[in-house]
C-alpha positions in Angstrom: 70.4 121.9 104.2 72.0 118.3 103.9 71.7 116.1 106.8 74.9 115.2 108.3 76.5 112.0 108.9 77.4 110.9 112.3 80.8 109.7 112.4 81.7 108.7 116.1 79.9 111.5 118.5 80.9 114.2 116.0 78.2 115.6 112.9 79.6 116.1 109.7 77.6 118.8 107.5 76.3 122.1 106.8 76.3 124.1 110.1 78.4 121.6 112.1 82.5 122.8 113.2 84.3 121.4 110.1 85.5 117.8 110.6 89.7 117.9 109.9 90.9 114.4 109.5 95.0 114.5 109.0 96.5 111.8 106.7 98.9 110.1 107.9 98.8 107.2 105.1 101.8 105.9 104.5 104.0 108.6 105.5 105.2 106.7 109.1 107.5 104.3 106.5 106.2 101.4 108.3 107.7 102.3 111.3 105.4 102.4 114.3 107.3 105.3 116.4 106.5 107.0 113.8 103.0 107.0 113.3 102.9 107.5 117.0 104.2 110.8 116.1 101.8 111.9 113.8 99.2 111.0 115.9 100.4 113.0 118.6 100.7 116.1 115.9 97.1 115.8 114.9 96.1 115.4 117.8 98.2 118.3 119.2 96.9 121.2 116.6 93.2 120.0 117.1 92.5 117.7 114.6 89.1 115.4 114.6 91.1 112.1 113.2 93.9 110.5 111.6 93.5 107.9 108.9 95.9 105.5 106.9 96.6 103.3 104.3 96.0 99.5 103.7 96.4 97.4 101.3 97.4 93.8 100.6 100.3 93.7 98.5 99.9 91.0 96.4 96.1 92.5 95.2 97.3 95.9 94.8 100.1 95.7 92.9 100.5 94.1 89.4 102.4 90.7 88.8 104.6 92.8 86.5 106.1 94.9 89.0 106.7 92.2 91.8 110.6 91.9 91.6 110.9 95.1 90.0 114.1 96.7 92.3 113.8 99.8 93.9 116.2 102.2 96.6 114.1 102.1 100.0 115.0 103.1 103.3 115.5 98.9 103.6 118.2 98.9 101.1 117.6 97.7 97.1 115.0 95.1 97.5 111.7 94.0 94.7 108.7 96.6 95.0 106.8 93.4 96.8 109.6 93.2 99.4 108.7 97.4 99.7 105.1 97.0 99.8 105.1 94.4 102.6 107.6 96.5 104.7 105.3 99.4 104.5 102.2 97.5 105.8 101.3 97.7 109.2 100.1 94.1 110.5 97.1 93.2 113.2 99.2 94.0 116.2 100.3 97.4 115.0 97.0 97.8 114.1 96.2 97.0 117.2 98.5 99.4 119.0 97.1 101.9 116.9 93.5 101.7 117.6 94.7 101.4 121.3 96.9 105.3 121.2 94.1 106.8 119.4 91.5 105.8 121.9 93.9 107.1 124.3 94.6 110.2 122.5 91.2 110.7 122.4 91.1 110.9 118.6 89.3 108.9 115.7 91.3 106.9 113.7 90.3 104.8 110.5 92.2 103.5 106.7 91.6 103.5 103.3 91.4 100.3 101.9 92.7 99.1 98.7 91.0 95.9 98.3 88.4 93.8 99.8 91.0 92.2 102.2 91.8 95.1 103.6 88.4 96.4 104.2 88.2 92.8 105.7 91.4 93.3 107.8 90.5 96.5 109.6 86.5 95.8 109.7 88.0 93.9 112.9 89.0 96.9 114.1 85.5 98.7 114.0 86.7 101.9 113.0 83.9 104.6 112.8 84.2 105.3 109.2 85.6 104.0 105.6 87.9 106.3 103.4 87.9 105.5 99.5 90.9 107.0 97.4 90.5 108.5 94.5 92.1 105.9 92.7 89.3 103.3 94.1 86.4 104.9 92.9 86.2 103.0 89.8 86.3 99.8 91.8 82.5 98.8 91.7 83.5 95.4 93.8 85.4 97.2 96.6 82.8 100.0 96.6 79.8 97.5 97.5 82.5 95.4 100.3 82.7 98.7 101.7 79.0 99.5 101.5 78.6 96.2 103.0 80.0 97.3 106.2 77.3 99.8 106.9 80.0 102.7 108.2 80.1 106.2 107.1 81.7 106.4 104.0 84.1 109.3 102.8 84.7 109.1 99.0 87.9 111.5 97.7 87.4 112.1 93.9 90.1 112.8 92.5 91.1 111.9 88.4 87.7 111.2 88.1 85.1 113.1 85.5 81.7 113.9 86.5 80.5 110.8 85.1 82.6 108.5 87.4 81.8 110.5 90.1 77.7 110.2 89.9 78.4 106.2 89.0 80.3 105.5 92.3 77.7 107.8 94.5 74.8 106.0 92.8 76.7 102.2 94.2 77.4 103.9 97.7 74.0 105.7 98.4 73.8 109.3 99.9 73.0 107.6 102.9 76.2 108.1 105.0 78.1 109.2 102.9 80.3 112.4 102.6 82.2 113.4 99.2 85.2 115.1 98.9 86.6 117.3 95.8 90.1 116.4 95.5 92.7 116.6 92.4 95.4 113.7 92.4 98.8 115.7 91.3 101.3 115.6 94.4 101.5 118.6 95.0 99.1 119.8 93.0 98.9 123.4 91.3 97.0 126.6 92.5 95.1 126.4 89.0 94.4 123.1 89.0 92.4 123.1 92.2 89.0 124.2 91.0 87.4 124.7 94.0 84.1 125.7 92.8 83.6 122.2 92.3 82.5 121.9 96.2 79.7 124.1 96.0 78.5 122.2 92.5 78.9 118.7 94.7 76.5 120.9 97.1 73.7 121.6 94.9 73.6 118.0 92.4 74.3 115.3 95.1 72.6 117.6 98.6 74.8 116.0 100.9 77.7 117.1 102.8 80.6 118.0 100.6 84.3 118.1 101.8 87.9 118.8 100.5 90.8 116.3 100.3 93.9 118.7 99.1 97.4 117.7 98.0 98.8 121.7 97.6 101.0 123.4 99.5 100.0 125.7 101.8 97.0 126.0 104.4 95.0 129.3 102.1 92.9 127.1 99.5 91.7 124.3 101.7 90.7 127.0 104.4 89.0 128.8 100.7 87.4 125.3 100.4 85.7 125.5 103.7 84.7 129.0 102.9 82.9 127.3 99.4 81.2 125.3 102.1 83.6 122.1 102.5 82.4 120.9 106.1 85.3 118.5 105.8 88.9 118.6 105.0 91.8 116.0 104.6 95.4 117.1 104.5 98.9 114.8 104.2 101.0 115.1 107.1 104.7 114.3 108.0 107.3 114.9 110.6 109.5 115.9 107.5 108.7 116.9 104.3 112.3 115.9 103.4 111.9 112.6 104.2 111.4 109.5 102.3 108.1 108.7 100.1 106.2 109.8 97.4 103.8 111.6 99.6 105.9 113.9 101.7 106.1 116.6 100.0 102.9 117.1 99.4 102.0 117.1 102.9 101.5 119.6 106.2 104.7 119.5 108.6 103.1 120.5 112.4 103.6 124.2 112.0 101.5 123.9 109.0 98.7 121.8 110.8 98.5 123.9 113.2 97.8 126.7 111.2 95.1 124.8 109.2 93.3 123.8 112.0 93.5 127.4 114.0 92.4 129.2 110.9 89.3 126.8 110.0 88.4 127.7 113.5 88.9 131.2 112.6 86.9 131.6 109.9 83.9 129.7 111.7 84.3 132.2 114.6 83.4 134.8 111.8 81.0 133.7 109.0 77.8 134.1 111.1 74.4 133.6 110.5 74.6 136.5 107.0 72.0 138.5 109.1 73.2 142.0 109.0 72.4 144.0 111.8 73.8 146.4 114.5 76.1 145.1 116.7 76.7 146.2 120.5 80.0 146.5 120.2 79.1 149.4 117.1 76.7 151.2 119.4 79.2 154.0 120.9 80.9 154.5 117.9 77.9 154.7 116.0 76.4 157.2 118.6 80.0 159.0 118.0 80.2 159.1 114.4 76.7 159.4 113.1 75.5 162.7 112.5 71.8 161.2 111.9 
C-alpha cells in the first residue's frame, strides 16, 4: 500500500475516502460572483476542494498571438486584452482564500509559470496542481518543487516516457498523479482507464483521475480501478461562454459524482467474504443443509 499524502487535515491514498477536488479554472469568466458560485456548488454536493487557473499573460501566451482579435463576453478585443480580463488579481485572490476558509473547503491553482506559482505561494495554499500541458516544463516543475507543497501532476497528452521524466524531477515524496486525456470532452474510448491501476503498480504512490467526459459513470469506474482522487470541470452552465464548459459537471451532475463515489466506498469492503448477520435468517430459511 502507498503512503498517502497529507493535503490540509485530509489523507490522500489507498484506503483513505477519495479526495474530489471540483475545477473551477477558468470557468467564473473572470467575474468574481461567479466563482463564488461555484464554490458554493462544490461545496454544497460534498466536495474536498476547488482549484483554479493562473497564469501571467504575457509568459503564457506567445508574442504571435498578442493582438490577435477575438469575440469575448468584453466585446472584440486582442487575445492579451482576453487573457488579462480572465485573470483574477491579489485582492480577488484574496477574497477567495477568505470564502473558502469560510466555506470550510480547500482551495488552491494551477500555475502556468514561475510567476504565478510566485503569486499564489503568498497565499499558502495547501497544495500545487500541474496541467497536463505543464508537464514538460522542467523549470516550472522544480519552482514548484521548490515550494515544498503536495503536488498533484494531471498527465494528460503525455507518453509514458514524459510521464516517468516529470515524476523523476518532482519526487514521489508528496506527490499524487493523476491519469487524465486532454480532448474537451473527451471520448468513452479514449479514456483508458486501466492506465490508473498501471500508475499503481510502476510509480507505488497514490494514483488519481482528472476526467474531461461527460457523465459521472467512468470517473466513479476510475475510483473503482483504485483512483483515490478525482478532478472534474464544473460550471453554473454548460452553455455558457469558454472553451471549458462543455466539458464540465453542472450541480446536478456534481452532486451525483460525489454521492456515488461515496456509494461505492460504502460497498467495496475489505474483499473478505464471509456470512453476514443480515443473511442469517434467510440462510436458516433457505438452506436445506
Amino acid at each position: 500500500m502507498s503512503k498517502p499524502v497529507k493535503i490540509g487535515d485530509r489523507l490522500v491514498g489507498t484506503g483513505q475516502p477519495v479526495f474530489v477536488i471540483a475545477e473551477i479554472g477558468i470557468n467564473h469568466n473572470g467575474d468574481l460572483a461567479v466563482a463564488k458560485k461555484l464554490i458554493d456548488m462544490a461545496k454544497d454536493a460534498g466536495c474536498d476542494a476547488v482549484k483554479f487557473q493562473k497564469r501571467t499573460p504575457e509568459k503564457c501566451v506567445p508574442r504571435d498571438q498578442w493582438e490577435k482579435m477575438r469575440e469575448t463576453p468584453w466585446g472584440y478585443i486582442s487575445y492579451i486584452d482576453y487573457r488579462h480580463k480572465m485573470e483574477f488579481d491579489d485582492l480577488s485572490y484574496g477574497v477567495i482564500a477568505d470564502y473558502c476558509k469560510q466555506k470550510g473547503i480547500l482551495w488552491s491553482a494551477s500555475p502556468w509559470d514561475e510567476d504565478s506559482v510566485d503569486f499564489l505561494d503568498k497565499f499558502n495554499p495547501p497544495f500545487y496542481k500541474i496541467a497536463s500541458a505543464s508537464l514538460t516544463d522542467d523549470a516550472l516543475l522544480l519552482h514548484i518543487k521548490s515550494k515544498n507543497k503536495p503536488i498533484i501532476l494531471s498527465t494528460g497528452m503525455s507518453n509514458q516516457e514524459q510521464v516517468d521524466h516529470a515524476v523523476s524531477i518532482l519526487g514521489k515524496e508528496n506527490l499524487v498523479v493523476l491519469h487524465a486525456v486532454s480532448t474537451y470532452p473527451a471520448e468513452l474510448h479514449e479514456l483508458n482507464l486501466h492506465v490508473i491501476p498501471a500508475f499503481q503498480q510502476r510509480y507505488g504512490i497514490p494514483i488519481g483521475y482528472s476526467g474531461h467526459e461527460k457523465g459521472v459513470v467512468s470517473s466513479v469506474t476510475a475510483v473503482a480501478l483504485g483512483a483515490c482522487m478525482v478532478e472534474r470541470h464544473i460550471t453554473l452552465d454548460r452553455s455558457m461562454w469558454g472553451t471549458d464548459q462543455a466539458a464540465s459537471l453542472e450541480k446536478k451532475g456534481l452532486q451525483m459524482l460525489v454521492k456515488e463515489i461515496r456509494n461505492y466506498e460504502k460497498s467495496r469492503g475489505d474483499g473478505v467474504k464471509r456470512i453476514l448477520p443480515s443473511e442469517e435468517p434467510i440462510m436458516k430459511k433457505l438452506r436445506r443443509k
